[in-house]
VEXNUKOL-248898 format. One record per atom (N, C-alpha, C): x, y, z; atom name; residue number from 1; residue in one letter. Coordinates in nm, 3 decimals. Layout:
{rec {X,Y,Z},'CA',NUM,'A'}
...
//
This chain:
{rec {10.765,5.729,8.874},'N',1,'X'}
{rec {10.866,5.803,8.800},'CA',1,'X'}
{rec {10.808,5.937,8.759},'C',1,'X'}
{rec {10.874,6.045,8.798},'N',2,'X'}
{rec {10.855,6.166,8.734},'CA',2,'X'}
{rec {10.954,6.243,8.679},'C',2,'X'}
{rec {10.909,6.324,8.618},'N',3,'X'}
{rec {10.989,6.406,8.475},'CA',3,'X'}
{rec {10.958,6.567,8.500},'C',3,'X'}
{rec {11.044,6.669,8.551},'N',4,'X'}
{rec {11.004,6.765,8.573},'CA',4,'X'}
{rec {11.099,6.876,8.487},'C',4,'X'}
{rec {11.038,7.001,8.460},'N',5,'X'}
{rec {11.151,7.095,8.387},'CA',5,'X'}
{rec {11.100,7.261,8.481},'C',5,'X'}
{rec {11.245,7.299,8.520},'N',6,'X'}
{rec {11.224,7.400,8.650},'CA',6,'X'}
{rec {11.287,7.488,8.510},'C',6,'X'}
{rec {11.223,7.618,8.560},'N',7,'X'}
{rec {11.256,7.761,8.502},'CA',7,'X'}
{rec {11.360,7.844,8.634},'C',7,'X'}
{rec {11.440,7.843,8.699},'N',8,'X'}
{rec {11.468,7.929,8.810},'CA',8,'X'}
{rec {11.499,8.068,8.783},'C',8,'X'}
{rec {11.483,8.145,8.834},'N',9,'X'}
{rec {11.497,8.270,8.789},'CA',9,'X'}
{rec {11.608,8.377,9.003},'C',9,'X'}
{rec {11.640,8.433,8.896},'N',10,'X'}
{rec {11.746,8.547,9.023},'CA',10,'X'}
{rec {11.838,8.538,8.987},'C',10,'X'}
{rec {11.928,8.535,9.073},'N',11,'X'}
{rec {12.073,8.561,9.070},'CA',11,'X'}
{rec {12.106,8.430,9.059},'C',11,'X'}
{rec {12.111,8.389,8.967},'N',12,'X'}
{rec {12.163,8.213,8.937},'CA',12,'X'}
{rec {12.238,8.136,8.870},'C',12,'X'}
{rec {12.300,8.285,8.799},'N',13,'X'}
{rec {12.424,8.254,8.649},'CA',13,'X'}
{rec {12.519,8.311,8.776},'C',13,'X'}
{rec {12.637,8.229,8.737},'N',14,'X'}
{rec {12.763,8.268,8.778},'CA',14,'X'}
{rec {12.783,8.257,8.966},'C',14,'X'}
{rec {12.716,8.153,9.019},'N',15,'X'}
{rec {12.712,8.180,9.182},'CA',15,'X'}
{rec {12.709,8.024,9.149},'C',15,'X'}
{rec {12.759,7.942,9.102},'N',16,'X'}
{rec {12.740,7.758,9.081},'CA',16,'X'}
{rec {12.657,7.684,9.105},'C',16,'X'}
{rec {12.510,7.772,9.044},'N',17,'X'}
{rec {12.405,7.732,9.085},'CA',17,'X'}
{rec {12.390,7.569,8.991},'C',17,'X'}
{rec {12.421,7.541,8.896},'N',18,'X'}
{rec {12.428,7.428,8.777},'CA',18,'X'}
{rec {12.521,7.311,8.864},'C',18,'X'}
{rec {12.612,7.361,8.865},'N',19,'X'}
{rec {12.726,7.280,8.915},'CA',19,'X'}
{rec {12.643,7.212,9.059},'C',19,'X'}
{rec {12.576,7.292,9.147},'N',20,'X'}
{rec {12.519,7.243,9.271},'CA',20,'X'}
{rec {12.391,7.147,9.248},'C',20,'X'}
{rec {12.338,7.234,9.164},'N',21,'X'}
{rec {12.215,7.160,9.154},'CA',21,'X'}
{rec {12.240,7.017,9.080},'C',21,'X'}
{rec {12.360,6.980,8.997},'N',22,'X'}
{rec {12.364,6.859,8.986},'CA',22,'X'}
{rec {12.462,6.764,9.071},'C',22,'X'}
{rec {12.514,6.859,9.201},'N',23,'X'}
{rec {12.527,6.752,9.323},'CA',23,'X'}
{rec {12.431,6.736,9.382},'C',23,'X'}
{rec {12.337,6.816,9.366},'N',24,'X'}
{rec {12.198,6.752,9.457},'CA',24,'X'}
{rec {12.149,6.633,9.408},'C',24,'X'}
{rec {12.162,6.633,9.243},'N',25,'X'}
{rec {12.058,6.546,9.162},'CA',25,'X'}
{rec {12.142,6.416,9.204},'C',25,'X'}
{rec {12.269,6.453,9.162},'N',26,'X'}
{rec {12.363,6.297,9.181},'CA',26,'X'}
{rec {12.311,6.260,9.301},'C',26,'X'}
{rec {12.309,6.278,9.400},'N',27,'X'}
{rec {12.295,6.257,9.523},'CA',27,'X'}
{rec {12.133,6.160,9.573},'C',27,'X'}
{rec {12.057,6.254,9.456},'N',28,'X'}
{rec {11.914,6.227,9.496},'CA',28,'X'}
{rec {11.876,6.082,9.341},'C',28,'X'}
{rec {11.997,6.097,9.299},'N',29,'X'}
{rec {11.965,5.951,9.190},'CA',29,'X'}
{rec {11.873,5.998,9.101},'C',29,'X'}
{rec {11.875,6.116,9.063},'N',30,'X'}
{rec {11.809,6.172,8.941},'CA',30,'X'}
{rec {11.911,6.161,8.825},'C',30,'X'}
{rec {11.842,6.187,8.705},'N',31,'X'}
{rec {11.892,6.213,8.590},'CA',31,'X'}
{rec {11.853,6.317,8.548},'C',31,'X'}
{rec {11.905,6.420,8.432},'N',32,'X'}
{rec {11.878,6.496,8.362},'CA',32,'X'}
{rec {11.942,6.623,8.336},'C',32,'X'}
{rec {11.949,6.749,8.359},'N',33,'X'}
{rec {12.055,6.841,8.328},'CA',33,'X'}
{rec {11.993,6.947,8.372},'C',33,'X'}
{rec {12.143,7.058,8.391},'N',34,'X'}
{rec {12.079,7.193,8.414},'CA',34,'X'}
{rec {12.194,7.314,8.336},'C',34,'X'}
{rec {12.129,7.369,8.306},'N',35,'X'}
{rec {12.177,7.489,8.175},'CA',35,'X'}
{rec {12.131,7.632,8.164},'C',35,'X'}
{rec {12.238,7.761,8.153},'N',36,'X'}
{rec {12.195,7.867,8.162},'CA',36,'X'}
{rec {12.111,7.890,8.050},'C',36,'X'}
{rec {12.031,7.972,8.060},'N',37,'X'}
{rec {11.960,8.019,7.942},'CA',37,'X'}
{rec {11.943,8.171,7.938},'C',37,'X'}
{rec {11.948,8.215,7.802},'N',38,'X'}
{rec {12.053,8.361,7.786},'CA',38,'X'}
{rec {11.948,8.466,7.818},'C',38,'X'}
{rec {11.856,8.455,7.875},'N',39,'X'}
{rec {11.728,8.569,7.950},'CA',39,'X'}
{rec {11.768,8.560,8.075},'C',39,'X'}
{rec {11.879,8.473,8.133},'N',40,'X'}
{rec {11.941,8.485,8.271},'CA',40,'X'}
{rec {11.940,8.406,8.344},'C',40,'X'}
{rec {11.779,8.325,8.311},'N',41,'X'}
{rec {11.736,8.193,8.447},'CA',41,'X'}
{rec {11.808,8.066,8.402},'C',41,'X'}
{rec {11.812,8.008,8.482},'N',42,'X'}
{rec {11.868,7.837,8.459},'CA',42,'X'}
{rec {11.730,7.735,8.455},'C',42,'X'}
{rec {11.775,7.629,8.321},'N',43,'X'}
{rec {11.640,7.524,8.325},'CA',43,'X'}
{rec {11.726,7.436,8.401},'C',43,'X'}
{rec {11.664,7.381,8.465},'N',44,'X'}
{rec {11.686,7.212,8.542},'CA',44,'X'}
{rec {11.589,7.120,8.503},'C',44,'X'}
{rec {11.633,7.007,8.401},'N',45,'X'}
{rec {11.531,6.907,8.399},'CA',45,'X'}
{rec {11.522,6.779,8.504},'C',45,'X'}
{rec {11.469,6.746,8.586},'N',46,'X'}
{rec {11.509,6.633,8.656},'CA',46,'X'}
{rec {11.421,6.503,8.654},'C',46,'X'}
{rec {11.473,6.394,8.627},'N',47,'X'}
{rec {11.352,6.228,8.588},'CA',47,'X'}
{rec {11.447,6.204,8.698},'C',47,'X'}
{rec {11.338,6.113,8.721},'N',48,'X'}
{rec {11.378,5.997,8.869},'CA',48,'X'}
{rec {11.238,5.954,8.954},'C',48,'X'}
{rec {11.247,5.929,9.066},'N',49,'X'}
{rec {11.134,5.883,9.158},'CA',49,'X'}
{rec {11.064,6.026,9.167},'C',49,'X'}
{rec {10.921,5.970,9.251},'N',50,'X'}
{rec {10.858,6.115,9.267},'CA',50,'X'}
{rec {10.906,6.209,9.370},'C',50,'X'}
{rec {10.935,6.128,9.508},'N',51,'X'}
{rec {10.978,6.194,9.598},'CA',51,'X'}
{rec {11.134,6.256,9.584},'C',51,'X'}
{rec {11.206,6.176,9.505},'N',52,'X'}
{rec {11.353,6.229,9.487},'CA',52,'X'}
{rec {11.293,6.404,9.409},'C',52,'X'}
{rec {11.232,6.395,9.283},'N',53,'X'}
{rec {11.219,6.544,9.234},'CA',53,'X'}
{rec {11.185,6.617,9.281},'C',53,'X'}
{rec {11.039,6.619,9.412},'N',54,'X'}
{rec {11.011,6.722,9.484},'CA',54,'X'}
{rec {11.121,6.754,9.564},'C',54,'X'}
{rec {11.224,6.671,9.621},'N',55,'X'}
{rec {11.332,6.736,9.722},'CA',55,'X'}
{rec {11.407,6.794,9.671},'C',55,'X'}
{rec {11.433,6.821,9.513},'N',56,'X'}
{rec {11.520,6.861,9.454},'CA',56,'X'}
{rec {11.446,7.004,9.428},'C',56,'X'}
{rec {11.331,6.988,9.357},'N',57,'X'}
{rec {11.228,7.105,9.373},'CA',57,'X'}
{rec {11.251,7.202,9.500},'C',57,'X'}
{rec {11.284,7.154,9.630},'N',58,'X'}
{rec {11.231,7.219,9.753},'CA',58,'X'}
{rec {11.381,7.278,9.729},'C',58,'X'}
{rec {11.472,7.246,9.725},'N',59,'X'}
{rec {11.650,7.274,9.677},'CA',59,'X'}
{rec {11.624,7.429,9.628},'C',59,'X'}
{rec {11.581,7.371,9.502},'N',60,'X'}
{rec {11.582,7.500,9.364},'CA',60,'X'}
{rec {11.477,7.632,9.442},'C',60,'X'}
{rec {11.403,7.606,9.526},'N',61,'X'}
{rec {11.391,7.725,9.568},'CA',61,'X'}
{rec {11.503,7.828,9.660},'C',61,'X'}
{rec {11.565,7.772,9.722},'N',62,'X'}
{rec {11.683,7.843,9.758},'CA',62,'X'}
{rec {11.825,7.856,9.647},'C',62,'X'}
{rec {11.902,7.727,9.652},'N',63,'X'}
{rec {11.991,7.681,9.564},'CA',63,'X'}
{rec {12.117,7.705,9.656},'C',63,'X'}
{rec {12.207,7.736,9.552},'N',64,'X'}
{rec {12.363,7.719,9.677},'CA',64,'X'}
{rec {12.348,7.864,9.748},'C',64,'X'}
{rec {12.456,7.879,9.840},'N',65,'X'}
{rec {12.432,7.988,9.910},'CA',65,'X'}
{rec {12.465,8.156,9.861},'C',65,'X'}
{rec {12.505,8.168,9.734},'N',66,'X'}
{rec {12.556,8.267,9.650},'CA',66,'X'}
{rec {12.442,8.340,9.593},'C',66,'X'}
{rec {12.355,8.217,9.550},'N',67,'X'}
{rec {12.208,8.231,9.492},'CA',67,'X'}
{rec {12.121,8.310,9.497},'C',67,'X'}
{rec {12.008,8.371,9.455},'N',68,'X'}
{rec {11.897,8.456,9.523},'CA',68,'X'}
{rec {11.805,8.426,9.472},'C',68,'X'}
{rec {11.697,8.318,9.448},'N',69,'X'}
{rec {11.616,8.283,9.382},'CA',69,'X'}
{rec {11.456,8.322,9.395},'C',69,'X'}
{rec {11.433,8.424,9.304},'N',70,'X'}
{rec {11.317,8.487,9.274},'CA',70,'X'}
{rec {11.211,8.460,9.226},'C',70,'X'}
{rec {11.234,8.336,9.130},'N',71,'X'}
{rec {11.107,8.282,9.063},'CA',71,'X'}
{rec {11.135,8.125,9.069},'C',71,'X'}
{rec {11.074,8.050,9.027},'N',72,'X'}
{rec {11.075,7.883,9.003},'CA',72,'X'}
{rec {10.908,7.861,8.976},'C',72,'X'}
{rec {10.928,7.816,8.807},'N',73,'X'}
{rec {10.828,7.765,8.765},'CA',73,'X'}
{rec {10.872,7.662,8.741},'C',73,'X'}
{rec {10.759,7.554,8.714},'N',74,'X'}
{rec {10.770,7.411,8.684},'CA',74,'X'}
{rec {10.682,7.367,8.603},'C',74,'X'}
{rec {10.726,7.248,8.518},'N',75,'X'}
{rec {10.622,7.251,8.441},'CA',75,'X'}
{rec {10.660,7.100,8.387},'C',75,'X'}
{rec {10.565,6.980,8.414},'N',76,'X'}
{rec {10.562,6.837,8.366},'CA',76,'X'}
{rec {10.660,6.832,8.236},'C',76,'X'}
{rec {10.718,6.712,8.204},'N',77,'X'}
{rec {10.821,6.682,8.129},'CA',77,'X'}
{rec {10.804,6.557,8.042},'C',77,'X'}
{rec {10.834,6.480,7.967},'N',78,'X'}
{rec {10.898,6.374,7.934},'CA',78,'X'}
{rec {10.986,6.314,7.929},'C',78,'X'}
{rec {10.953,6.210,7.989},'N',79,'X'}
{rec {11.076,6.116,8.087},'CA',79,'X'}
{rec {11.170,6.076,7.918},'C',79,'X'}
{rec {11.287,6.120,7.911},'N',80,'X'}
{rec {11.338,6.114,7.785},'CA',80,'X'}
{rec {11.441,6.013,7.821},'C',80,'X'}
{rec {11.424,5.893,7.786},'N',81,'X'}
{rec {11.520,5.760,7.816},'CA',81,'X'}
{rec {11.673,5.782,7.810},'C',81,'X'}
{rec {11.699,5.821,7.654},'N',82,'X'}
{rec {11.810,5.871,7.613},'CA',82,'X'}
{rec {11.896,5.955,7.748},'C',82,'X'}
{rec {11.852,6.043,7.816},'N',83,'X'}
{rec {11.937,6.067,7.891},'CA',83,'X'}
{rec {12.011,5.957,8.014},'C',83,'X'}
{rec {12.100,5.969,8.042},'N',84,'X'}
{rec {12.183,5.907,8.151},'CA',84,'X'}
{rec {12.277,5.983,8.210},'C',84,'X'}
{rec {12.250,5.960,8.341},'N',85,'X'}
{rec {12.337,6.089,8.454},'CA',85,'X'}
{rec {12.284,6.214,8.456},'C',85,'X'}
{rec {12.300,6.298,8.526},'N',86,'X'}
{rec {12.278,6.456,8.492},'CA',86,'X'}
{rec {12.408,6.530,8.486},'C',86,'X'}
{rec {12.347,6.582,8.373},'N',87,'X'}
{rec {12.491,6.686,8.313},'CA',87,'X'}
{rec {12.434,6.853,8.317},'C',87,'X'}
{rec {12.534,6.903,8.283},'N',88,'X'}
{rec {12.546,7.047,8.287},'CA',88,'X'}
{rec {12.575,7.085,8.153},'C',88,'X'}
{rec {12.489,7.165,8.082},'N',89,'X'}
{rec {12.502,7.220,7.965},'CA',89,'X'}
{rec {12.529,7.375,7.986},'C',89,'X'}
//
């Protein structure tokens, strides 16, 4: 099980980068959320298996096709139980 929290950075507000990235997660049986944050970039937290987060990881470097993604940092997490599903804040 891993617990990851992505910083994405580019053109990533307003192109459905949130909305996509949590059809990826649904898809990949992750949990956790993704949310603009008002310096521009979007966080994505994602818990699930190890291999499900890196494919989601490999995602967030591109993202949907509107996207232009310039940066992606990452940075270990805590697997926070309380969550269930991934949502969009």
């Amino acid at each position: 099980m891993t617990a990851a929290r992505f910083f994405v950075g580019g053109r990533v507000q307003g192109v459905w980068f949130r909305a996509s990235a949590r059809e990826q997660a649904i898809a990949l049986n992750l949990r956790g959320f993704a949310r603009n944050l008002p310096d521009g970039r979007v966080e994505v937290l994602a818990i699930g298996a190890d291999d499900a987060v890196e494919q989601l990881a490999q995602w967030l470097h591109y993202g949907p096709s509107r996207a232009q993604v310039d940066e992606l940092e990452r940075m270990d997490a805590e697997d926070d139980a309380a969550i269930e599903g991934f949502e969009i804040h």
